[in-house]
C-alpha positions in Angstrom: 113.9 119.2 125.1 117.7 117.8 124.5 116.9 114.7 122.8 120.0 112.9 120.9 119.7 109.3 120.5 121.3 107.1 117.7 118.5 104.6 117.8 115.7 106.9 118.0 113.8 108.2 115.3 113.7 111.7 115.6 117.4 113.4 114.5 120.3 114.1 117.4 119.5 117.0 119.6 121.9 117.8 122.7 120.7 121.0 124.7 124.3 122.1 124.5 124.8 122.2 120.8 122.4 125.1 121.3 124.4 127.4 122.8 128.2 126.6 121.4 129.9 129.3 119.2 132.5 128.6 116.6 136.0 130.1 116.4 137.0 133.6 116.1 139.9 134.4 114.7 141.0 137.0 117.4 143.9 136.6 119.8 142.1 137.0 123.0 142.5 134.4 125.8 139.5 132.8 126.8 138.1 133.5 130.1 138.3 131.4 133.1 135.3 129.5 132.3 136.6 128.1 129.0 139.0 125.6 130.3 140.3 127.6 133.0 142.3 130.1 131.3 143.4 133.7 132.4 140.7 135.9 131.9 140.2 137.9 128.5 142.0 140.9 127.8 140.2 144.3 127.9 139.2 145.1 124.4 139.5 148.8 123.7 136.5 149.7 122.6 134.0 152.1 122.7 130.6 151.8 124.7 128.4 152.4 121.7 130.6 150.1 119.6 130.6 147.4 122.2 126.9 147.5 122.7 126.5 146.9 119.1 128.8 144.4 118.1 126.8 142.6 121.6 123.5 143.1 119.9 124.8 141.5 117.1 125.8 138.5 119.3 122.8 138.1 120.5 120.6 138.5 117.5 122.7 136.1 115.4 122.3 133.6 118.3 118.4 134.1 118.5 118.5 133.8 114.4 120.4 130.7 114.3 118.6 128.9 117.5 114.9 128.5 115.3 116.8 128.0 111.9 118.6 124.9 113.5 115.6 123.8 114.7 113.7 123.7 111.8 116.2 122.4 109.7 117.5 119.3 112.4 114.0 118.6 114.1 110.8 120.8 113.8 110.7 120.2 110.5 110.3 116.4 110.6 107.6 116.2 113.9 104.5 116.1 113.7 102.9 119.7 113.7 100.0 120.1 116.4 98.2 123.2 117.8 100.5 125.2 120.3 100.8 122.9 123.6 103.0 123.1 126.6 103.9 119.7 129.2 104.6 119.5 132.6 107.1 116.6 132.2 107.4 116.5 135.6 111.3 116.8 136.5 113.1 113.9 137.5 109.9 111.6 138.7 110.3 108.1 138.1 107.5 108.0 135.6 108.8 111.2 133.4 109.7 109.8 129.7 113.2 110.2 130.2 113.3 109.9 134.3 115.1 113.7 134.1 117.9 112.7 132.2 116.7 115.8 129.8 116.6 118.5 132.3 120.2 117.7 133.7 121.5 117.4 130.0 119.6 121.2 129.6 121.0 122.2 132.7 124.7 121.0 131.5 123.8 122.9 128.0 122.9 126.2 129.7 126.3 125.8 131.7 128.5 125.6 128.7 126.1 127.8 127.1 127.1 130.5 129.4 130.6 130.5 129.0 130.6 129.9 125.3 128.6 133.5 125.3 130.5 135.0 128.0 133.5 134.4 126.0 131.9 136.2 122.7 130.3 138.6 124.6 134.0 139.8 126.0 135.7 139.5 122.5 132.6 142.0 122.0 134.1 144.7 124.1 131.9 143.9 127.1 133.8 143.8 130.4 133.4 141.0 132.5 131.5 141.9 134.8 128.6 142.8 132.1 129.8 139.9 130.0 128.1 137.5 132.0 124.9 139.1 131.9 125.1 139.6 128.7 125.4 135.5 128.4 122.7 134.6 131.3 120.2 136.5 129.1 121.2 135.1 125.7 120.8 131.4 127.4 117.5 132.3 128.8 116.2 134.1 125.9 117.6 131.4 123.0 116.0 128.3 125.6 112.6 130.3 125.2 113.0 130.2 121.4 113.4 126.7 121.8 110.3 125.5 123.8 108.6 128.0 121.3 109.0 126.0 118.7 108.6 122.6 120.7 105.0 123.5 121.4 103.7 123.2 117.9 105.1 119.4 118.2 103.9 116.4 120.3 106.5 117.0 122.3 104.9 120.8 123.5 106.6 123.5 125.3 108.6 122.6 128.4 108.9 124.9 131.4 110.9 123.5 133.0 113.2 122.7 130.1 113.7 126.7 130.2 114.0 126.6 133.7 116.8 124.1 133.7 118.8 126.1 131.3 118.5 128.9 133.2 119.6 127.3 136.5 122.5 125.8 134.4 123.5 129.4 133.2 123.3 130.9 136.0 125.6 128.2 137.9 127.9 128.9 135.7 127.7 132.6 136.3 128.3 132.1 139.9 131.2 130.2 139.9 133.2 132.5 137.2 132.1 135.4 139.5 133.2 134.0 142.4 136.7 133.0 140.5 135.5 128.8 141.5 136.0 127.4 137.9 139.5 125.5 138.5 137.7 124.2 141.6 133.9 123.5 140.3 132.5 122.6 137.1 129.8 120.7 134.8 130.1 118.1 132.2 128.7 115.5 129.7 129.4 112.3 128.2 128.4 109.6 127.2 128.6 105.3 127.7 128.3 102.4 126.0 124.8 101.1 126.2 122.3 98.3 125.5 118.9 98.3 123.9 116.1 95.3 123.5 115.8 93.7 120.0 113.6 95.5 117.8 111.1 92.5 118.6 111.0 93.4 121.9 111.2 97.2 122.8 108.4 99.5 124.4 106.5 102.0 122.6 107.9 105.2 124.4 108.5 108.5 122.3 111.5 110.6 122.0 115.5 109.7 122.9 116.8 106.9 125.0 119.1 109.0 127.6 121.2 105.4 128.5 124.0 106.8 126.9 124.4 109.9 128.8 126.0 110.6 131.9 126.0 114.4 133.8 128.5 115.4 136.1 129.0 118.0 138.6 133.1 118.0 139.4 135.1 118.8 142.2 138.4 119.8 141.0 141.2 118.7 143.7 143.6 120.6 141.7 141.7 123.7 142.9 140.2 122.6 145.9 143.0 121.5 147.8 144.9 124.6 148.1 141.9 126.4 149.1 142.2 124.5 152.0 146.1 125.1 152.4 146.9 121.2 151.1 149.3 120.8 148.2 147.7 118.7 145.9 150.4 116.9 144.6 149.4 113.9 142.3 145.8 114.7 143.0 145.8 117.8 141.1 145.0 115.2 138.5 141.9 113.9 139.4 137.8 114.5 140.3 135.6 113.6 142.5 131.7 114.5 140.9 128.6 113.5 141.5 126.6 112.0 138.5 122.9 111.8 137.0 121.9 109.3 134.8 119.0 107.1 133.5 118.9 104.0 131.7 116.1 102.4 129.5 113.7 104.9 129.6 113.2 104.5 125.4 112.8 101.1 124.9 112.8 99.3 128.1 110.2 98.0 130.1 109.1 99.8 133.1 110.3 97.6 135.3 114.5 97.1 134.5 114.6 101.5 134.2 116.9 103.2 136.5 117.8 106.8 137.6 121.0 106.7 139.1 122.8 108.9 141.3 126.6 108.3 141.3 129.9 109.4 143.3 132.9 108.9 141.1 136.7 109.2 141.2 137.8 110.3 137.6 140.7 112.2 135.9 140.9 115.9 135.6 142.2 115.4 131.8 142.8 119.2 131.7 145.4 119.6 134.3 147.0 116.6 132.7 147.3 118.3 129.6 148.6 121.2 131.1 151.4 118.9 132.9 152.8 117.6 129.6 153.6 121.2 128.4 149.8 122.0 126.9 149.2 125.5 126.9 145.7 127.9 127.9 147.4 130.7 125.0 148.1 128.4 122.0 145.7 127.9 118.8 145.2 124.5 119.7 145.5 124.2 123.1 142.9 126.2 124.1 139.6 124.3 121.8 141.8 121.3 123.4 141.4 122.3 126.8 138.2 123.6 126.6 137.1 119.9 125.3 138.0 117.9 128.2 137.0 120.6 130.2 133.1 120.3 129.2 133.1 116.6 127.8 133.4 113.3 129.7 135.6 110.8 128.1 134.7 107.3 127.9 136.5 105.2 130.8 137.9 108.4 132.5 136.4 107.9 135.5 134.8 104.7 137.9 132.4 105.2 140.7 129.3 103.8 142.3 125.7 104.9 141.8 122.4 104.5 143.5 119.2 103.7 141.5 116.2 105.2 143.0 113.8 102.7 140.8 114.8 99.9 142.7 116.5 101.7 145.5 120.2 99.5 145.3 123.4 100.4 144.7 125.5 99.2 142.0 129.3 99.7 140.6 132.0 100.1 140.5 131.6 100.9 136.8 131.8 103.7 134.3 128.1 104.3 134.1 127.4 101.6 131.2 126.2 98.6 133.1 122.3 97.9 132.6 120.2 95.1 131.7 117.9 96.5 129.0 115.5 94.1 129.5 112.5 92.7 126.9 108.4 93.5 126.8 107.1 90.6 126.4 104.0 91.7 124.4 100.6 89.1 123.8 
């Protein structure tokens, strides 16, 4: 499970902290999927030396997935004989109404470029690259639920599942050369909680503060269709997922909202005022905003299937937390 909540009592875990890979010093351009930059160059090596410099990828990432784990969160559950849940997807009754499996989903996504990136400065080619990455997600996301089935909160398949189907997305779409027309993101929103007098007795993270987008990039979609973008080269259009109160609310005021927003496309922004794909800080820069919703970048309107109503415009931070009024 991706479980990060300030007010919760178990320590910050996001599914795509997982997956994410710190800087090498090399001067290789990212690829297209890291905040869509020209492709990597070919790295002249060898295909025994590129294998094993991939194993080594690979192995360091399935080393550090249970260390981090132990040391940020296993270690502090309570330990239970091996169990796995069916949490059900994104059912109204699930403890975090989904939330979980689109913030794995987004994880696996950046997941896969992260190691599709490494896996290139490896000496793969693209083409392998990728697979390269789809299998790391898949395999790391099994170590995962591995160790999340000796705690309460027991092995999830569909946790794996969804970072998988994340991955694998984001194969697809640097394949198919989509990524400055497509994408996935996170962020995260103000939110509201009941008093401590007053808040249910669920388990885990509250997912209020989290929003999931899939984007449409007009920047990129527009001259597919033979339009000149123009000024809207710098903005959106995504569909979001997002559920409110399912920590410490009462059953009643929760929500699981589907949204349509209009937001700023803070990369090609950046690029405007003279930010480059090739510099040493343009591209982390880039790559930020590329996988990581800002705050009041974007307004849209979102249906909540609890109570079936729509509501907005807003930024996805308006909710009513509610009391439980206990006897």
């Amino acid at each position: 499970m991706s479980l990060c909540s300030a007010e919760a009592p178990r320590p910050c875990r996001s599914a795509a902290s997982f997956f994410g890979g710190g800087p090498l010093a090399l001067d290789l351009a990212m690829p297209a999927g890291i905040g869509a930059a020209p492709p990597a160059r070919p790295v002249s090596l060898d295909p025994v030396t590129a294998r094993n410099r991939s194993l080594a990828v690979g192995a360091g990432a399935l080393v550090l997935t249970p260390v981090v784990g132990w040391l940020t969160w296993w270690s502090v559950e309570k330990k239970v004989p091996f169990n796995f849940a069916n949490e059900g997807w994104f059912d109204s009754d699930t403890y975090t109404g989904g939330a979980d499996k689109a913030n794995h989903m987004v994880g696996g996504y950046i997941g896969q470029h992260a190691l599709d990136w490494a896996y290139r400065l490896a000496g793969q080619p693209p083409e392998k690259a990728r697979w390269w990455a789809l299998g790391t997600v898949a395999l790391t996301g099994l170590v995962i639920e591995a160790g999340d089935g000796i705690t309460v909160y027991g092995a999830s398949w569909e946790d794996a599942v969804s970072n998988v189907l994340g991955a694998g997305l984001a194969l697809f779409i640097t394949a198919q050369g989509l990524d400055d027309t497509v994408g996935l993101r996170m962020g995260t929103v103000r939110y509201d909680i009941p008093p401590p007098c007053c808040r249910s007795d669920g388990y885990g993270s509250d997912y209020s503060k989290w929003v999931h987008s899939a984007d449409l990039k007009l920047a990129g979609f527009l001259p597919r269709l033979g339009v000149k973008p123009g000024p809207a080269r710098f903005f959106l259009v995504s569909m979001t997922y997002g559920t409110k109160g399912y920590r410490f609310s009462p059953e009643e005021v929760r929500e699981r909202n589907l949204g349509i927003d209009l937001g700023l496309n803070l990369p090609e922004i950046l690029r405007a005022v003279g930010v480059r794909d090739d510099s040493w800080w343009g591209k982390p820069l880039l790559a930020l905003f590329t996988y990581i919703r800002i705050p009041y970048t974007a307004y849209g309107w979102r249906y909540d299937f609890n109570r079936r109503r729509w509501h907005g415009p807003d930024t996805g931070d308006q909710f009513d937390p509610g009391r439980v009024i206990y006897d």
